[in-house]
N, C-alpha and C positions, 0 to 999 in steps of 0.2 A: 556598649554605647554606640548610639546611631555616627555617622561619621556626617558630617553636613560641607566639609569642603577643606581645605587645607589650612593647618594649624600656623601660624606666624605673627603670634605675638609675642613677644618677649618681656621677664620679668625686669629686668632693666630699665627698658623702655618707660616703664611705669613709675619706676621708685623716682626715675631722673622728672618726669612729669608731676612726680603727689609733692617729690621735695625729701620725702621719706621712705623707711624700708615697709617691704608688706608682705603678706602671704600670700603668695599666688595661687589660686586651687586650679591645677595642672587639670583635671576633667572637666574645666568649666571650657576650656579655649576651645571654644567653635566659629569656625568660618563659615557665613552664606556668600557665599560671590566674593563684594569687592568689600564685607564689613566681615572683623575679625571681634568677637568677646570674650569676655572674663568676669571673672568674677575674685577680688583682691579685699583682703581684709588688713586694716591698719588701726590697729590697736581695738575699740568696740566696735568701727563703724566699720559697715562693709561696700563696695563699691562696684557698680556696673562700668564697665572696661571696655568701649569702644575703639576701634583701629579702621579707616577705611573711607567709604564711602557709600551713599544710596539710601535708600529710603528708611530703613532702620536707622541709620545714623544718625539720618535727621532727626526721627520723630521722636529719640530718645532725648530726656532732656539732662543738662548737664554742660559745662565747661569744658570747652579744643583748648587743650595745653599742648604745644608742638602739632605733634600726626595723632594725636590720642583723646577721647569726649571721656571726663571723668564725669559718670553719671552716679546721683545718689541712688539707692538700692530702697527705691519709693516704691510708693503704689500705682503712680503713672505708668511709671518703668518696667513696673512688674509687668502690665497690662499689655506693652507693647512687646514686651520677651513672650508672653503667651502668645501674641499674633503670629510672631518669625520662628515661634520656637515651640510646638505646640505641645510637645512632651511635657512642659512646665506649668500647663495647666490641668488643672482637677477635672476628673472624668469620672465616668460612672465604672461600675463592678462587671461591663457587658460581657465580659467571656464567663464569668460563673467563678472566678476561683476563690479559694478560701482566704477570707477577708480578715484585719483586725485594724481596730482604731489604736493609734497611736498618738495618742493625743499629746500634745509637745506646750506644756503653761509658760515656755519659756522662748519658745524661738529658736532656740540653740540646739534641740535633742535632733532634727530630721538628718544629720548627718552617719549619724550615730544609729538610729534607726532603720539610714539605707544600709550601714555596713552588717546590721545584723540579718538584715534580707538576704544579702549576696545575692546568688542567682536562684533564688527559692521561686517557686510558683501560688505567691503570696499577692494580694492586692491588699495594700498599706492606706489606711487611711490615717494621711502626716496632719491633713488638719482638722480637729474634732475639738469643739469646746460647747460648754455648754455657759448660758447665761450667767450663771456661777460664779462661774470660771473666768469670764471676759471678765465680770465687775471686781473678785477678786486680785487678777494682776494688773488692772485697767487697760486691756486692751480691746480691739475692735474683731469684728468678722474677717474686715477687708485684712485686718491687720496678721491675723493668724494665717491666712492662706497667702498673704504677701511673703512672710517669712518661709513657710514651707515650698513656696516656687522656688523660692532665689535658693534655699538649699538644695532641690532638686537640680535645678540647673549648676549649684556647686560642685556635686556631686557624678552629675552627666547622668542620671535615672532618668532613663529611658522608658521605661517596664511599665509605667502608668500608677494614677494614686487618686485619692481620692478626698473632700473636703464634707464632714459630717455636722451639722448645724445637732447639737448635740440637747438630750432633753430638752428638746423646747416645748413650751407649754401655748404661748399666745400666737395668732395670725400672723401680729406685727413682725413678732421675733423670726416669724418662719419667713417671713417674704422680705427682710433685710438679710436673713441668711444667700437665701437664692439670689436676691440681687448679687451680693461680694462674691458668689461663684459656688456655692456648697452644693454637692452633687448627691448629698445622702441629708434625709429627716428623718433623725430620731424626735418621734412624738412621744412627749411625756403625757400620760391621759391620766396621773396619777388624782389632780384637782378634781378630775371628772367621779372618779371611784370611791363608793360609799364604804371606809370602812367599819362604821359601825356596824354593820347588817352580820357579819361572821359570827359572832359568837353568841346572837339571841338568841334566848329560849323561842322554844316554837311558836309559841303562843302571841307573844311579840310579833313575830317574824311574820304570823297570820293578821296582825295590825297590820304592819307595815304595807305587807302586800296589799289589803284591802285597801289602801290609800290611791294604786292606781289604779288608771282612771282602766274600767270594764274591756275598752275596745285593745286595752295594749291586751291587759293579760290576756282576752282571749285568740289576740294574735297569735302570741309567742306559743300560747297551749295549743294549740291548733298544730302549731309546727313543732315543736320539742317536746310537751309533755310522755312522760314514760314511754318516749322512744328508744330504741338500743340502736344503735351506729356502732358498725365490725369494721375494722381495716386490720386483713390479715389476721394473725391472732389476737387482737387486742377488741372486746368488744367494753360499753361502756355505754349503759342509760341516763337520761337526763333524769331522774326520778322529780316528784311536784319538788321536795324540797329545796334540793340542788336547785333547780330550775328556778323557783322563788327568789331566793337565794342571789341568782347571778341576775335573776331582771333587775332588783333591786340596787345589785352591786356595780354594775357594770353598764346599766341600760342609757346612764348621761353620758358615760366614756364612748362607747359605741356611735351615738349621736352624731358625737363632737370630730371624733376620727373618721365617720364618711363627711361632714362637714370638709374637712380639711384637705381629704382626698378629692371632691368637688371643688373646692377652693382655687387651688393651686393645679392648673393645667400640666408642668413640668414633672408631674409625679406619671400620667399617663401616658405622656411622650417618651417616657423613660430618660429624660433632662436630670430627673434628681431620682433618689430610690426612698422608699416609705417604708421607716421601719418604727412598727408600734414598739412602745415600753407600757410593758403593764408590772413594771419589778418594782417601781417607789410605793409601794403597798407596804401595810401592817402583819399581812397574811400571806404564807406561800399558796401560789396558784395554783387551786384546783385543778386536777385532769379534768373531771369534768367541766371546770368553768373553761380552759383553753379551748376546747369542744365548742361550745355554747359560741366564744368570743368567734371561735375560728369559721363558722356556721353562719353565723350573722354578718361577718366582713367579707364571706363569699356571697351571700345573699344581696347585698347589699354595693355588691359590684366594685368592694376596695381592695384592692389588688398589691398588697404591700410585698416587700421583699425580705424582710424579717421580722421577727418577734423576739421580744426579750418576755419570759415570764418570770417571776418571783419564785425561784427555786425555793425547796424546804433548806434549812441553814440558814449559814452567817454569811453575807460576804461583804465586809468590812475591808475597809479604806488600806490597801498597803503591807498586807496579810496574809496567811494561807487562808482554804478555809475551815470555817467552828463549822460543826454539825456530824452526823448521822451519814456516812456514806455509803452505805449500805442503800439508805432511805433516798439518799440523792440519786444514785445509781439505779433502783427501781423508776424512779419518777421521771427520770431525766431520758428511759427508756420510751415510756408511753407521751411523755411530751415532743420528743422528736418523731413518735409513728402519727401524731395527729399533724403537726407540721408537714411531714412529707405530704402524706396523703390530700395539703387543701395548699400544696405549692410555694410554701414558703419556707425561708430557711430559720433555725432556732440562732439566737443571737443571747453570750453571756453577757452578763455588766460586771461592772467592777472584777474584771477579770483578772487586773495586775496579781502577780505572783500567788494564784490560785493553784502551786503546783499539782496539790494533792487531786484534784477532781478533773486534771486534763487528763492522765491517762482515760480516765473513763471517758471523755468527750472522744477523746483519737478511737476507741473500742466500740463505741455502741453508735458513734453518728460516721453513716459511711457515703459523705458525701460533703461538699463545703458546707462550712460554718461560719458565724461571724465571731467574735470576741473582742471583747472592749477592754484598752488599758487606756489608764491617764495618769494620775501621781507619781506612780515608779519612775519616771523618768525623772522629776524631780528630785526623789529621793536619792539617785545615781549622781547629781548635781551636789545632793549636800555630801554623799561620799568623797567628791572630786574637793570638798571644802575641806572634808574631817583629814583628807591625805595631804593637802599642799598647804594648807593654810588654819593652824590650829586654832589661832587667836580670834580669829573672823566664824570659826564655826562654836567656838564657845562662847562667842555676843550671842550667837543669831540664834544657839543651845537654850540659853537663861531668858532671849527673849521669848522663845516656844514660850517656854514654863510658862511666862506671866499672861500669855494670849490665848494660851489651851480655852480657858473657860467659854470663853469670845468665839472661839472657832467652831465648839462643840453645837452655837444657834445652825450651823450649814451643815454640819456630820453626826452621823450616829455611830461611835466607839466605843468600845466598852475599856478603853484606854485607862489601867492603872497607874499612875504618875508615882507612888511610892515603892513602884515596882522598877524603877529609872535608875539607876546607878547615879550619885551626884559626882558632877561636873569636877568635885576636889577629891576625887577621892578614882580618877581615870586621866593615865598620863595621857600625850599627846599621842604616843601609838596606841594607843587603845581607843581614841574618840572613835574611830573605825568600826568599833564594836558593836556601838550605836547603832549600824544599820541590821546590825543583825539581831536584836531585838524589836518582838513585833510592839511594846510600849513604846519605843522610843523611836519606831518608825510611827506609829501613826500618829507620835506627840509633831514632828516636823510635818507627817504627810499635808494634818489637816490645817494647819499655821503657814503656809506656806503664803497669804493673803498676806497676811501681817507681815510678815518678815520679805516683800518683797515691796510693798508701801507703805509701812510705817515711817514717819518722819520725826524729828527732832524736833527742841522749841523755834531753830531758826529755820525751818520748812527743808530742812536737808533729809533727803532719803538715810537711813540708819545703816540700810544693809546694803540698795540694789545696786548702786553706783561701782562699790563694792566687788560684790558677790557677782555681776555681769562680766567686768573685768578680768576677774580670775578664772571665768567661764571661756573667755578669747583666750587668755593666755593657756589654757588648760584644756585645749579642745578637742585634741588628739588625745588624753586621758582621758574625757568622757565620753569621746565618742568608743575606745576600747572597753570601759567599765558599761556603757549601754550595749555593745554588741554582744558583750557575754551575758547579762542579763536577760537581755531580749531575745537573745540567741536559745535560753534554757526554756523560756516559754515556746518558741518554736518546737524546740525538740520533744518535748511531753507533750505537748500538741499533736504530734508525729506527724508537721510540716516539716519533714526533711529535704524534701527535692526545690 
């Protein structure tokens, strides 16, 4: 932790100021000059901790009790801690190191997230949400990366981090992201991508192409038709078919991703990072269409910083993964030799607890990666429920069941629900079990909307009120149950250092 001036704030000082007791996070207290901070939490809310005097002081807003400004842990405040305090704002991946999102639905997990870092040579991205994701727990952009500052500065992480506007699909989405501060765009170019074109007969498939218009196709055959492109040992033809194939499949996505990379200046200034998703697809992604895509978005002058492809398999919400790893581990060889070779790094999705295919990531990619988790953190949340509080995780248990169906319109599962153990029939030490079933993680993974806004007939929240509280009082158990968790991804990763 950077040292910025002499620590002298005292937890007393504060309790006698709030009125009440609080938890003072001992790595927040940093001095500049003649103003001293904190960061104190009393009971949900949590509170920026002024002492002093100067220009900080001032500009922070907030109530002088005695020598002390009790400011709220706002979005103003956040803004001004990023001025004085620059560690606490989100920055880009610039030194190169091996990145993962960490996507936090909750506010609560970045603590827990730093402890699993330690001193690793990891670049954390604490705030990653997608569209989704903000309308399922109703939060904002500003609001996701507000949280993740104030727990970095809780925390004292120094080491830098990052905030990932996650599958976003529309302009708007992308340029309200960059306003609230997101340093990384995942482009979802899924809407743009034909999948019906994969499994025509040929015959068809020689329709379809005859539909565009003469000057494309004879572009694109001009430039790819049955050429072969070598890198290293790996050669690979665009043959007509393939090539038909991905003009068809891919030629609006392409489009629409140098659109967006012309768009938005902050992707070329290297302000934000550009990382296509071509994984929400029906079909895993051909070598040769990544070829094709990878050819054109060099041609084409867009200059991204990862790629996520639709690997062959499963990879489901909360889960190892289903599939063929044999078949993964061939593919997964030739899609990172076309990566390196056109400059950009290979990026997985739905990475959470994909043990079994990170050795192979750590073995065959020898250089940083990206990896994306988001649910599991949740799901270490509902562990912290099923250990301290059985009664509260058996409402929130029976209400999955009733919203599973509801949930399934946002995820794809292959979620057996009479594969669940019922609720009478599992004492209290065992609700625990729960998470180590992948039915009955992905019945909470993907309900986690519901059960965090669901309300009553008198407009009362059912669970969050709840279940947030028991998240304060219980913070130090989840941040321990996320560092080993998150910790074990690290390690099969063979992010050790």
């Amino acid at each position: 932790m950077e040292v910025y001036g002499v620590k002298k704030i005292r937890k007393s000082d504060i309790e006698r100021a709030l009125g009440t007791a609080v938890t003072l996070y001992k790595e927040s207290v940093t001095s500049l000059g003649e103003c001293t901070l904190a960061l104190v939490r009393n009971g949900k809310k949590k509170y920026l901790i002024a002492k002093g005097s100067g220009p900080m002081f001032d500009e922070l807003e907030g109530k002088v009790t005695d020598d002390l400004k009790i400011c709220p842990a706002n979005h103003a405040n956040r803004l001004v801690l990023n001025t004085y305090l620059p560690y606490t704002k989100p920055t880009t991946n610039k030194d190169g190191r091996p990145s993962i999102g960490l996507g936090d639905r909750l506010g609560e997990a970045t603590p827990g997230h730093i402890k699993a870092l330690g001193n690793k040579n990891i670049f954390p991205y604490f705030a990653q949400q997608s569209i989704r994701e903000l309308n399922l727990t109703g939060r904002t952009f500003d609001g996701v990366i507000d949280d993740a500052a104030y727990a970095v500065f809780q925390c004292g992480y120094t080491a830098g981090w990052g905030a990932d506007g996650d599958h976003l699909k529309k302009e708007e989405e992308i340029k309200t992201a960059l306003r609230s501060g997101a340093t990384m765009i995942t482009l979802d170019s899924s809407e743009m991508i034909d999948n019906t074109i994969a499994g025509l007969p040929e015959k068809e498939l020689l329709v379809r192409y005859g539909n565009v218009d003469e000057k494309t196709r004879t572009f694109y055959e001009n430039l790819y038709k049955e050429r072969t492109f070598t890198f290293g040992t790996l050669s690979l033809t665009l043959d007509t078919v393939s090539l038909m194939k991905d003009i068809l499949i891919y030629g609006k996505a392409l489009d629409y991703i140098q659109k967006i990379w012309e768009t938005f200046p902050e992707f070329k200034a290297n302000e934000a990072f550009l990382e296509v998703s071509i994984d929400e697809t029906a079909t895993p992604t051909d070598p040769k269409s990544h070829l094709f895509i990878a050819l054109e978005l060099k041609r084409r002058g867009v200059l991204l910083k990862t790629l996520a492809p639709r690997f062959a398999g499963e990879f489901q919400k909360g889960i190892d993964y289903i599939g063929d790893l044999a078949q993964f581990e061939r593919e997964l060889i030739i899609h990172e030799t076309i990566a390196l070779a056109h400059d950009y790094r290979l990026s997985v999705h739905s990475g959470s607890d994909k043990f079994s295919i990170f050795p192979l990531l750590a073995k065959h990619i020898d250089r940083p990666f990206h990896v994306k988790t988001a649910g599991t953190n949740w799901l270490e949340a509902m562990h912290v429920v099923a250990l301290t509080d059985p009664s509260l995780y058996r409402r929130m248990h029976t209400h999955a069941l009733a919203r599973f169906k509801d949930a399934t319109a946002f995820y794809v599962v292959t979620t057996d629900l009479s594969k669940i153990k019922p609720l009478d029939k599992v004492s209290d030490q065992q609700l625990c079990d729960y998470l180590k079933d992948d039915n009955a993680r992905q019945l909470l993974h993907i309900t986690y909307g519901y059960l965090l806004q669901d309300k009553d007939e008198k407009g009362a929240y059912l669970f969050r009120d709840e279940f947030f509280a028991l998240l304060g009082k219980e913070e130090e158990l989840y941040q321990d149950l996320l560092a080993k968790h998150i910790g074990k991804h690290f390690e099969l990763l063979g992010w050790k250092k």
